[in-house]
N, C-alpha and C positions, 0 to 999 in steps of 0.2 A: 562379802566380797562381790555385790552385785553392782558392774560396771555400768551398769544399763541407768540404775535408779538414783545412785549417790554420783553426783557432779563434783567433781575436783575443784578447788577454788585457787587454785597456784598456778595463776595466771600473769602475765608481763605486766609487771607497773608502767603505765603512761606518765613521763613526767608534765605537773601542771605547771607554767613556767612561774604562776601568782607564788610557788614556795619558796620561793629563789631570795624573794624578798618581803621585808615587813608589812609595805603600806601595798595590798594588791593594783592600786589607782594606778599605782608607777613600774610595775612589771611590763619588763620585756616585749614586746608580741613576738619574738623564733626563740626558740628554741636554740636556735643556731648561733644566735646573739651570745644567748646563756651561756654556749659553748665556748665562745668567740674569748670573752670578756674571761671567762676561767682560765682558758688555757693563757691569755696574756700576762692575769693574776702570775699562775703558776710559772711563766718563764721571766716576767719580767722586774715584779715586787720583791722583792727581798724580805719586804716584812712579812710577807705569809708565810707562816712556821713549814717548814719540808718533815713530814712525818716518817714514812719510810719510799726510799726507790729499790728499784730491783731492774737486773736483765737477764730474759729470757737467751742463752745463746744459741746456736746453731743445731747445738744435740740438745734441747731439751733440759739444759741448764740452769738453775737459778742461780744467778752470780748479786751478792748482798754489802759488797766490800769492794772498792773501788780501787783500793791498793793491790788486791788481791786479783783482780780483772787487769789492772795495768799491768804487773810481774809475770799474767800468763800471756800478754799479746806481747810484751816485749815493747810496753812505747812508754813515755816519760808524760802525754797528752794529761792536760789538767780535769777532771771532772766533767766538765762542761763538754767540753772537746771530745773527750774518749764516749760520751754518751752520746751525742750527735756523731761520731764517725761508726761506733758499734752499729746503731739505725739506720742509716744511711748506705753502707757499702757494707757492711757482716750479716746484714740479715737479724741482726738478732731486735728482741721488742722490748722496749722500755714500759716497766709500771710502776707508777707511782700515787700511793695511797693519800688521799687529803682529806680533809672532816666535810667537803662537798662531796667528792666523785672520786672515784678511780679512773686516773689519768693513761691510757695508752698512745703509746709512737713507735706507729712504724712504716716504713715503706713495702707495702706489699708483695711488688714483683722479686722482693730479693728474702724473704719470707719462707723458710723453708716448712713441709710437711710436719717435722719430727716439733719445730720452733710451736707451730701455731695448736697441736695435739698439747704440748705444755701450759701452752698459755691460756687454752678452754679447761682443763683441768683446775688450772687455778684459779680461773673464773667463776668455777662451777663449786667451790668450798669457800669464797668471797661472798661475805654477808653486806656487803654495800650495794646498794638500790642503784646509785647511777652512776654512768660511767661516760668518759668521753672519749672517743679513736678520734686520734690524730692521723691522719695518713696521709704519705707525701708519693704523688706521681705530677711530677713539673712540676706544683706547689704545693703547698701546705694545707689540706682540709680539714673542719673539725667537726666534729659529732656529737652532740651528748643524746644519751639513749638510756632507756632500762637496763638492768644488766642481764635477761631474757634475750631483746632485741640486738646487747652488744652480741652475746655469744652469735647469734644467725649474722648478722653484718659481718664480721671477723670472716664465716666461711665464706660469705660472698665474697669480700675484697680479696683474700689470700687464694680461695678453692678456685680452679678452673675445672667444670665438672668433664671437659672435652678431656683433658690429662688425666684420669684416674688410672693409678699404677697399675702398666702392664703386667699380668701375669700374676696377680696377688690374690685373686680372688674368682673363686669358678665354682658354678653350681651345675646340676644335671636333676632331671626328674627321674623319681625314684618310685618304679611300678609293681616290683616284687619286693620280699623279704623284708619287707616293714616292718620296722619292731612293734612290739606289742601294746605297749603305752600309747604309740600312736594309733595304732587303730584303735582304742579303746576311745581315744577322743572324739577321733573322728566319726565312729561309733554313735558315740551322742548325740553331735552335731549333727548327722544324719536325721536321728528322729527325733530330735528339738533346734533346730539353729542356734535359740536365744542359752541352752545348756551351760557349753562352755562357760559363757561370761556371766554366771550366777555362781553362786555358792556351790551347790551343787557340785562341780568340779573341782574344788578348793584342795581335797583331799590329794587328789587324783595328780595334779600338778607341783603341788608340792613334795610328794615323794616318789613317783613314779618319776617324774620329771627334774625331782630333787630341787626343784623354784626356776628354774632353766625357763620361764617365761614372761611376756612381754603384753600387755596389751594396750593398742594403739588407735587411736581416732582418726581418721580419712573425713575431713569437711567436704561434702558435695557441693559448696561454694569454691574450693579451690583442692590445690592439691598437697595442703599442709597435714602432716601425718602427727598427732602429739599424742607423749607416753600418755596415757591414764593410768596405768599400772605396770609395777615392774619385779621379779619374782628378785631371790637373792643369791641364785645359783650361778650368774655366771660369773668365770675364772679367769676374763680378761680386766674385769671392771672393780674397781673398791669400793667399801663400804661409804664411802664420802660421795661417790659420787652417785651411785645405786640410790642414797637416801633423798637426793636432790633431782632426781630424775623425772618425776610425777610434772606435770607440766611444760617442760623441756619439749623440743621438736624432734625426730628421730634423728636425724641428719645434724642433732648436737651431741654426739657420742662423740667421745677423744677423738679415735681415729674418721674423721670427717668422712673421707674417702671409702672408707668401706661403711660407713653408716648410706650415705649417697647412693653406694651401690645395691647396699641391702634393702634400698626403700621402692626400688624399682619391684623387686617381687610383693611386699604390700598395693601397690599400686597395682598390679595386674590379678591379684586376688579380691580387689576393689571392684574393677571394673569389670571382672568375669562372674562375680559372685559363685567364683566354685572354689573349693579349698586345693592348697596345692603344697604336695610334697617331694622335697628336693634334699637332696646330699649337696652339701658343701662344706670345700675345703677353702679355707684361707688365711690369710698373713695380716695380723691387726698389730698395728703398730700402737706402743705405749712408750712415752716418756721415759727416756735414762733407761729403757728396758730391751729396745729392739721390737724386732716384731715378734709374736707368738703365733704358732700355727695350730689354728682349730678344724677340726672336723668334724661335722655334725651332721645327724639327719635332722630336718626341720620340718614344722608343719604350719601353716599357714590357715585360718579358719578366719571368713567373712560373717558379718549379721548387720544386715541395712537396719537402721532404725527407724522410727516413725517418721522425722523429718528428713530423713535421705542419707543421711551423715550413716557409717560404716564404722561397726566397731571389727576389729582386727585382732586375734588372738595369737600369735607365735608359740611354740611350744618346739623345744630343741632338746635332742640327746648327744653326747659326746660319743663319736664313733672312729675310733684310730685306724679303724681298719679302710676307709674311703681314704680314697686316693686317686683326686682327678687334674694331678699334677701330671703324673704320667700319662691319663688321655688328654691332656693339652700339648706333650711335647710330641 
């Protein structure tokens, strides 16, 4: 388990547009083209066989049945209609699977939080390589992308990182009564930096910590944070997606908004290079489930690497007894 030595190779597929078609001579040059030409396919050929559609609704819904979507709105709209009007003014996201891509439509501004936490989830258990966003503000644009690249676009388009929900999310530095597991890491980290992120620790995280850990890359080219490793202990996250996560961006966790927020504390354990431990409480939102409320101490351990780049350890205990709901209100 040594982060440092073994490189991860689950990295975002570039699509090459020469695959699109037989004779390379006569490929495309955008991408956009590729995109353009699919999604007209898809609306407007008849002959291209429709494998499966779905809508995403407003709670996080999969709706699979079009009879069954019509008898809960209460409208008589044909197919065509109730899918364009769901998109359009409900907020909810159209997908639909084809032997090219996975097709997305949606209008973003009417895109709700609970909507878009659904539809990265099932992004993120979707073994299809390419994907295209459709999204409409005054017109119609089209996308084709890796399915890596769609998951980060999606929060772009959907996420305004200036609205992160009030009140969901609150940390405080924690100076006394450290649990014990943490200091024993920190411990390490003290008289080795490089500790942590070797074997060496393997034991130590996995049961004292019960897998409640995360390790993350910070590019000193930019300020992109990607898992490299991810333990199996937390109790917000399933086994589907925990498995798929090694590559991923942090700020691709279901709940977007509290990944966004939790990336800001990696980022200033980046640029301090000191480690830093914080109690938080907060409210992570899941699919068809509401929010859950976590509590944890957390510890956060930097180690620059030769090239500059930052590997990032987290390590989290579950603690019921922190409560900084009450010192917010």
């Amino acid at each position: 388990m040594d982060w440092r030595l073994h490189e991860q190779h689950n990295r975002p597929v570039y699509l090459n547009a020469a695959r699109a078609t037989d004779d390379p001579s006569t490929c495309p040059k955008s991408h956009l083209y590729l995109a353009s030409v699919l999604c007209q396919n898809m609306v407007g050929d008849e002959r291209v066989q429709r494998m499966s559609q779905w809508l995403i609704d407003d709670r996080g819904k999969v709706w699979t049945r079009v009879d069954r979507l019509r008898a809960a709105l209460g409208t008589a709209l044909g197919p065509a209609e109730l899918y364009k009007y769901a998109v359009e003014n409900l907020g909810y996201v159209a997908i639909e699977d084809r032997h090219r891509a996975i097709w997305l439509k949606l209008r973003p501004r009417a895109v709700s939080q609970i909507t878009l936490v659904a539809v990265l989830y099932w992004l993120a258990e979707c073994r299809t390589h390419r994907c295209v966003i459709s999204h409409l503000h005054r017109r119609w644009q089209h996308e084709m992308l890796s399915r890596a690249d769609a998951i980060e676009r999606l929060g772009d388009l959907v996420v305004d990182p200036s609205k992160v929900r009030d009140g969901d999310f609150h940390r405080q530095a924690r100076e006394e009564a450290v649990a014990a597991p943490i200091q024993e890491l920190l411990r390490r980290w003290q008289a080795d930096a490089g500790a942590p992120f070797s074997g060496q620790c393997e034991a130590l995280l996995h049961q004292a910590f019960a897998g409640r850990y995360m390790v993350i890359k910070r590019s000193c080219a930019s300020r992109r944070l990607e898992i490299r490793a991810v333990g199996r202990g937390f109790v917000v996250y399933d086994d589907d997606w925990l498995s798929q996560a090694v590559g991923l961006r942090l700020e691709d966790q279901p709940d977007h908004y509290y990944a966004r927020w939790a990336a800001e504390a990696y980022h200033e354990a980046a640029s301090t290079e000191r480690p830093s431990i914080d109690d938080v409480d907060a409210l992570i939102e899941r699919p068809q489930q509401g929010k859950a409320r976590l509590q944890y101490q957390r510890l956060i351990l930097p180690h620059r690497q030769p090239g500059g780049d930052h590997l990032l350890l987290c390590a989290s205990l579950l603690d019921g007894s922190i409560d900084l709901r009450v010192e917010a209100a």
